[in-house]
N, C-alpha and C positions, 0 to 999 in steps of 0.2 A: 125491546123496551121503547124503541124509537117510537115506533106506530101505536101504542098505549100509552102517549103520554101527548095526548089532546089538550090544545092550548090552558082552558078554561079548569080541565082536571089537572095538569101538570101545574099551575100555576097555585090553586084551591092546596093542592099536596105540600107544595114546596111554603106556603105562607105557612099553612098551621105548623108544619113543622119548623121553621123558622122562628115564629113567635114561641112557641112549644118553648125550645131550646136557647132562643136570646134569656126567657125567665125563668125557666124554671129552676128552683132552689135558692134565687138571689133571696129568700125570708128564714132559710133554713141554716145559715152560719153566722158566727159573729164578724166583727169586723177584724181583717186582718192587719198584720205589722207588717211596713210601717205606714206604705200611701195609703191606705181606708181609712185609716185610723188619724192622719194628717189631715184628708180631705175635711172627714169629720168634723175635727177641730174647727177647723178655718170657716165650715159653715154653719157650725153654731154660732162663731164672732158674728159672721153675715148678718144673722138673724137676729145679732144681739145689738147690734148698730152700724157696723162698717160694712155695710154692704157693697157700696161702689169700690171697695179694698180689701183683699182678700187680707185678714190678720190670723195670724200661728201664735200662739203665747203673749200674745199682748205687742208682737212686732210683724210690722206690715212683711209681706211673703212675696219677695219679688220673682218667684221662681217658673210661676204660669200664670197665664191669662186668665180673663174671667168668667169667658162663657161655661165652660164645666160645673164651677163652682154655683156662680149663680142658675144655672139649671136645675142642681142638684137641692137649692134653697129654697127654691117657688116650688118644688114637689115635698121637701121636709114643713112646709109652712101648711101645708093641708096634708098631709100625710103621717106626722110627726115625725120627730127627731128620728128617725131607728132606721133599721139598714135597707130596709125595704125601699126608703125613698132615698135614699143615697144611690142603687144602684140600679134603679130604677129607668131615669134618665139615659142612661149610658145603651142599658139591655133595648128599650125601645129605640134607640139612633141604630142600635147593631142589627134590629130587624128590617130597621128604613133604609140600612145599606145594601142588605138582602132583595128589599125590593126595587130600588136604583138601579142595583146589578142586572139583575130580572129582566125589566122593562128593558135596558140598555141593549142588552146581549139578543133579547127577544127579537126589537126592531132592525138588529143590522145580522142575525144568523140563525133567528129561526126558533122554534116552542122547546126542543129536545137539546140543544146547546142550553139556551135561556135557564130550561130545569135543570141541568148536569151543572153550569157556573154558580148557579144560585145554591144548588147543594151543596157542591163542593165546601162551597165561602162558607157554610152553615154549618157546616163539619168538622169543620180545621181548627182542632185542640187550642190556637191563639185564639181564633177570632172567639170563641167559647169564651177562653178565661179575660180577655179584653171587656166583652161584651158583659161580663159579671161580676167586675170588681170600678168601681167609681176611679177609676184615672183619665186623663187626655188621651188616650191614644187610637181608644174607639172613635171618640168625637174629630180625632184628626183624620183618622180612614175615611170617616163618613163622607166629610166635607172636602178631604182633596180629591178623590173618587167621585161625588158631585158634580164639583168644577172641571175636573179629567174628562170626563163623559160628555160636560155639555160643549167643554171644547172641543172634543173630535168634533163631533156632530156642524158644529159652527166653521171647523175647518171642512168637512168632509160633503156635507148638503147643501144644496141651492134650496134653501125651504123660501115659505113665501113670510114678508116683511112682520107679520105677525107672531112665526115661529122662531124667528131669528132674532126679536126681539125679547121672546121669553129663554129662548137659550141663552142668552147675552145675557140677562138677568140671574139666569140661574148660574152660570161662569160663574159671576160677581160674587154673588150669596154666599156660593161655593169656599171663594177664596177668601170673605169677609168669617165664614165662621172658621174657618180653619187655623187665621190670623189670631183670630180672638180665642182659641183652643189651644194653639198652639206655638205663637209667635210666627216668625220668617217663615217657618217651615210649611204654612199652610201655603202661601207661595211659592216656594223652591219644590216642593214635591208634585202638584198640578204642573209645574212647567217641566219637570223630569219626564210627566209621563207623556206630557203632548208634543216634546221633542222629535219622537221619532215617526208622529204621523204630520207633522210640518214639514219635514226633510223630504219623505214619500211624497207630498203632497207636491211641494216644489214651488209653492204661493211664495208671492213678492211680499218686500215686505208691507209695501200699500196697503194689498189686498188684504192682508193678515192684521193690518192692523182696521181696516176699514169694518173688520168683519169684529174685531174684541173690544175696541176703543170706542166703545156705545153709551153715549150719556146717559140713561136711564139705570144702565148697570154700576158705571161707575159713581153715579148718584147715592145708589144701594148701599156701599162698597164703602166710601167716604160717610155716609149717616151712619153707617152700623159700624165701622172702624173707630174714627177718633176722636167722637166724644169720648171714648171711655181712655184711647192712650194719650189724647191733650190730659185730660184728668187727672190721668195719676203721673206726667213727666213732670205739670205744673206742681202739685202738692208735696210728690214725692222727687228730689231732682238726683236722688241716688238708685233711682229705678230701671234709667238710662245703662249707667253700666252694669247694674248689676243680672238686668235681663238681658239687653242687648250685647255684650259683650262677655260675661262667664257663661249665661245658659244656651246664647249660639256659638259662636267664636269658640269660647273656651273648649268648651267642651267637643266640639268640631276640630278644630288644629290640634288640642293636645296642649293649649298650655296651662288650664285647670278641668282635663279629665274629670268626670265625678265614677263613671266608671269604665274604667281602661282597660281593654280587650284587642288581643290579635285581629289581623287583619281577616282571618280563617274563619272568624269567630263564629259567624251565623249558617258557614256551609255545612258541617255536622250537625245547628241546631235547627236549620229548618226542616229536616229530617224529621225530625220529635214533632216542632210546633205544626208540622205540615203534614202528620200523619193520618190515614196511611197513603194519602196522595202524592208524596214526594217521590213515592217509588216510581210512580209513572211517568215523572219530569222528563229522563233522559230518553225515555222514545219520543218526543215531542219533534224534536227535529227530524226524524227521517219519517214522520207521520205526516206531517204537515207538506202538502204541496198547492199551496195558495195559487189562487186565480189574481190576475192585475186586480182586478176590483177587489181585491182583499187583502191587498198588500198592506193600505194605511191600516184596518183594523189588525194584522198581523205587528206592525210595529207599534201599534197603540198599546198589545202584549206586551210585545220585549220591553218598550219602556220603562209600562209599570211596575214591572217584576224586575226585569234584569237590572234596569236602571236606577231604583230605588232602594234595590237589594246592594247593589254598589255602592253607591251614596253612602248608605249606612256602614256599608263595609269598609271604608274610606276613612268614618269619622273616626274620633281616637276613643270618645264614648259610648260604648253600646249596651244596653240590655236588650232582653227576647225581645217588649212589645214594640220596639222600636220598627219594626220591618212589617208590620200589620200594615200598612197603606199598599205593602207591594203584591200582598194574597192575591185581591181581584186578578192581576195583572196573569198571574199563575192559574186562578181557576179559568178563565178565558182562552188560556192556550190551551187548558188542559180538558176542556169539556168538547172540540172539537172532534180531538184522539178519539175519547171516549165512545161518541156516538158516532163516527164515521168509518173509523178502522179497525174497532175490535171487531168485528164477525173477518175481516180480510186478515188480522192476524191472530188468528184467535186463539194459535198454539202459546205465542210468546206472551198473551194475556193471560193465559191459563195459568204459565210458568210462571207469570208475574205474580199474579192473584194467590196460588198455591205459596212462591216464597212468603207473603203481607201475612199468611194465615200463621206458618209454621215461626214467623217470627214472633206474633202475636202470643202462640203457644210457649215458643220459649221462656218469653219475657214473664208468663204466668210467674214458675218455682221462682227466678231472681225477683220478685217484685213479692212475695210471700219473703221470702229469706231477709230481704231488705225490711218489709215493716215488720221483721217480727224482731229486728233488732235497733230499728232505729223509732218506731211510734208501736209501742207492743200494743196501744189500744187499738189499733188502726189492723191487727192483725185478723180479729176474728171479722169484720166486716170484708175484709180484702178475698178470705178464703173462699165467705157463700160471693160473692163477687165472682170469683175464677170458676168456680164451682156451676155458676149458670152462665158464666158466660162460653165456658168450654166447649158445649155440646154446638152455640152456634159457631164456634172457630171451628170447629171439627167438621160441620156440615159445610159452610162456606169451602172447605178444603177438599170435601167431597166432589163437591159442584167443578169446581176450576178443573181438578182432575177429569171428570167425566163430560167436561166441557159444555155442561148446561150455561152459558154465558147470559144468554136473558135471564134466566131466572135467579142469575148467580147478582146479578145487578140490582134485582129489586130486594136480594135478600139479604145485599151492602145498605142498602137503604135504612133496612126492618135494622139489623143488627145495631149498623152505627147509632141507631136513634133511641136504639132500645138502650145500649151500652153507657151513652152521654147521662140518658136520663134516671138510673142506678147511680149512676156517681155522683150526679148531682145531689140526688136525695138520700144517697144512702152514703156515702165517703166524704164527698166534701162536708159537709158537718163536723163530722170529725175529724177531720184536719185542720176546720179551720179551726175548734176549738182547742186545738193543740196549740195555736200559734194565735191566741189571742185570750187576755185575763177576764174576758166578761164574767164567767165563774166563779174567779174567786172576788172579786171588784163584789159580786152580788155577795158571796157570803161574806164578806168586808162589812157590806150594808147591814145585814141583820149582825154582825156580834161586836160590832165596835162604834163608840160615842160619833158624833160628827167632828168635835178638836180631836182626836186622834189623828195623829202623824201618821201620813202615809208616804212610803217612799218606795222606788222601784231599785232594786240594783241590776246594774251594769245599762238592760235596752229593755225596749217594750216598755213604756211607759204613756205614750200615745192612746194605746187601746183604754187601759185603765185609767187614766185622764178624760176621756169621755163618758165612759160608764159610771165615775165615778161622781164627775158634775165638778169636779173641785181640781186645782193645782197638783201633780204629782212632781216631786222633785227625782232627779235620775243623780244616782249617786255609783262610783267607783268605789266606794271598800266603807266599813262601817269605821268607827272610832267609838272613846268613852264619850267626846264631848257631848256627839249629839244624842247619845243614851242618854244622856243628863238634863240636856237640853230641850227632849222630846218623849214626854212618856204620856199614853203611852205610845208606842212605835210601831208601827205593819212593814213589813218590805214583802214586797212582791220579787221573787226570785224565780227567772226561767229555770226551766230541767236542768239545763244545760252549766245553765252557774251554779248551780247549786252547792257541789263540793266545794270550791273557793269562798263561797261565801259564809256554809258550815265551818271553815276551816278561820273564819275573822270571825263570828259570831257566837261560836261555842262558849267561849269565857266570858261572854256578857249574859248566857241565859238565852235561853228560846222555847218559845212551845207553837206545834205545828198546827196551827189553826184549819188550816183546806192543805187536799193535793189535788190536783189535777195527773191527766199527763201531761200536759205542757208547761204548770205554774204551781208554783207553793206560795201559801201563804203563811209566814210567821211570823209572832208576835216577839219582839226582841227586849228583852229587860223584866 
């Protein structure tokens, strides 16, 4: 695979697929609960006048920064309101990271690393659903990954006064949108990952500073920073702690958690989000025998990865997409292995390869059994889904065994790409419409006046607040009063509520207007 993958064709390979895969499907599901459906909101206020403040239900949202938002508002302003330009934004940054990586890895290890890291990044089930749902946390990869990269570089080359001034600039930019994507973090995470090639490096701190502390950058950095947080400390002066102190602090020490998970938490889930490359993680260390001159890029790895994987494993709050900044760090070490010592160990690759397959095959019947009792509509799609994806898990397990290794590589490539692009088109649809009211919100619209009450019980009320154009109120359990109060009356009830809410609602009357599988819609009174 080495020597068929020419700079100008490996590069032409990896973008179209890359772009392929940053979009494809982002037009083909609803928005989901809750962050889509929150973004949503907030950038309709944008567009409806508080643009320099992100606003949630009529209260300013102190909980991220702007650049996401307003990104996602200057593409809904010519693209309309709908999910297309909501996620749009996000999928194009996630290809720009793709090719960041690219160039990066290209210019310091060569055309066949460059296409193995780039794939990788392009493959990995996180960076996929980051890259297709409107949150921060693509636009935080992008941007500390930027910054990461131009700082090796500015720590690592003696370039001439011209290139070190556009790296210096691009540092800045780097850390300037990252701030504005994501608060502190866009700072804490670019310095996590250049810790470990400063230490290698062994630069004073003069030099270190003579080479980052460049007025043109810092220039950048200061213009595109704080006009927008003078703005909102001055306007807003409960913004301060409410960003600065619950959404880093807090949630980082553990004294307002918003989601509180073991220390362990992300070593079994990188497994999943890092599939099926995680498997290869542990030969990394006895693969890797670095030349001095490849020591700072070998730590520029551990940092990112190891270092930021820590980080997060350290804070008292985490969910999955929180550790997407640390991927590159992993596809970097891991695209070396790949192309330098598989043909030298080609037996343990095989074995490796053969396990990825037979686990792939297991996971088919449990993932059948699973949706055919937890989304039954999700079962007949899931089946012709295994159904053709079988025969290439069967082949790819053929190949390892028989130890075709080249052509076992190009036909991870064909599979993975094939595999992504079925579930985008053909699954995710249908899951998201499980998990979001656009459905019945539309049949809401043709069979009920515009003064009809509408209300959601228990959650999900987000999605249908959007779709609907109008105020949805979230209520815990029905009563007479507001039967009396509100006729006529909609609640939207998840699947999942459904019996407790049958079980308050039957002695007021009901008639079932829509079902989904995710949502009912009835008319109460």
């Amino acid at each position: 695979m080495k020597e068929c993958l020419q700079p100008r064709r490996g590069f032409a390979i990896l973008m179209a697929i890359g772009l392929w895969l940053s979009i494809v499907g982002i037009w083909s599901y609803p928005l989901l609960e809750p962050d889509e459906a929150k973004h949503a909101l907030i950038v309709r206020a944008m567009l409806e006048g508080s643009f320099w403040m992100p606003y949630l239900n009529g209260e300013p949202f102190f909980d991220k920064p702007i650049l996401p938002f307003a990104l996602m508002a200057v593409f809904a302003k010519f693209l309309g309101m709908n999910e297309v330009a909501l996620r749009l934004p996000g999928a194009l940054l996630g290809f720009a990271s793709v090719i960041v990586l690219y160039r990066f890895v290209l210019r310091l290890r060569g055309d066949a690393e460059a296409f193995w890291a780039g794939f990788i990044w392009t493959t990995s089930p996180l960076f996929l659903a980051a890259s297709h749902i409107p949150t921060h946390d693509i636009y935080l990869a992008f941007f500390s990954t930027l910054s990461a990269f131009a700082g090796f570089r500015l720590l690592t080359e003696q370039g001439t006064p011209t290139e070190s001034r556009f790296l210096g600039i691009g540092f800045w930019l780097g850390l300037a949108g990252g701030v504005l994507s994501k608060g502190l973090l866009g700072i804490v995470l670019p310095g996590i990952a250049l810790l470990g090639p400063a230490l290698v490096e062994r630069q004073s701190l003069k030099a270190a500073a003579k080479r980052f502390l460049r007025i043109e950058g810092i220039a950048c950095f200061l213009l595109l920073v704080l006009p927008w947080y003078a703005y909102v400390l001055v306007r807003y002066p409960e913004f301060g702690p409410s960003f600065l102190v619950r959404q880093h602090l807090g949630n980082f020490l553990g004294s307002l958690p918003r989601h509180p998970e073991p220390f362990w938490y992300y070593l079994p889930l990188l497994f999943g989000v890092f599939f099926p490359w995680a498997f290869f993680l542990p030969f990394i260390p006895f693969a890797w025998r670095p030349e001095r001159k490849d020591r700072a890029f070998v730590a520029l790895c551990a940092s990112q990865s190891l270092g930021i994987f820590l980080f997060f494993s350290v804070a008292a709050s985490k969910l999955p997409l929180y550790i997407l900044p640390a991927l590159p760090g992993f596809c970097m070490a891991l695209a070396p292995f790949l192309v330098k010592h598989a043909p030298a160990r080609e037996r343990h690759l095989k074995i490796l390869l053969g396990f990825v397959a037979v686990v792939f095959l297991a996971a088919i019947p449990y993932g059948l059994v699973f949706a055919k009792s937890a989304y039954p509509g999700f079962f007949r799609p899931a089946a012709v889904l295994s159904v053709l994806m079988t025969p290439v898990l069967l082949v790819a397990l053929l190949f390892s065994w028989r130890g075709t290794v080249g052509w076992l590589k190009g036909y991870i490539v064909f599979g993975l790409v094939f595999l992504y692009t079925l579930a985008f088109l053909c699954v995710t649809p249908l899951v998201g419409s499980y998990s979001s009211s656009k459905a019945a919100v539309q049949r809401l619209k043709q069979n009920a006046s515009e003064d009809a009450v509408v209300v959601c019980y228990r959650r999900n009320c987000l999605s249908a607040q959007f779709y609907l154009g109008r105020p949805v109120k979230r209520i815990e359990h029905l009563d007479r009063n507001m039967l009396v109060s509100s006729r006529p009356l909609y609640v939207l009830v998840k699947k999942k509520h459904l019996i407790p809410f049958l079980a308050e609602a039957r002695p007021l009357g009901i008639k079932v207007e829509f079902r989904s599988e995710g949502f009912w819609l009835i008319r109460v009174g």
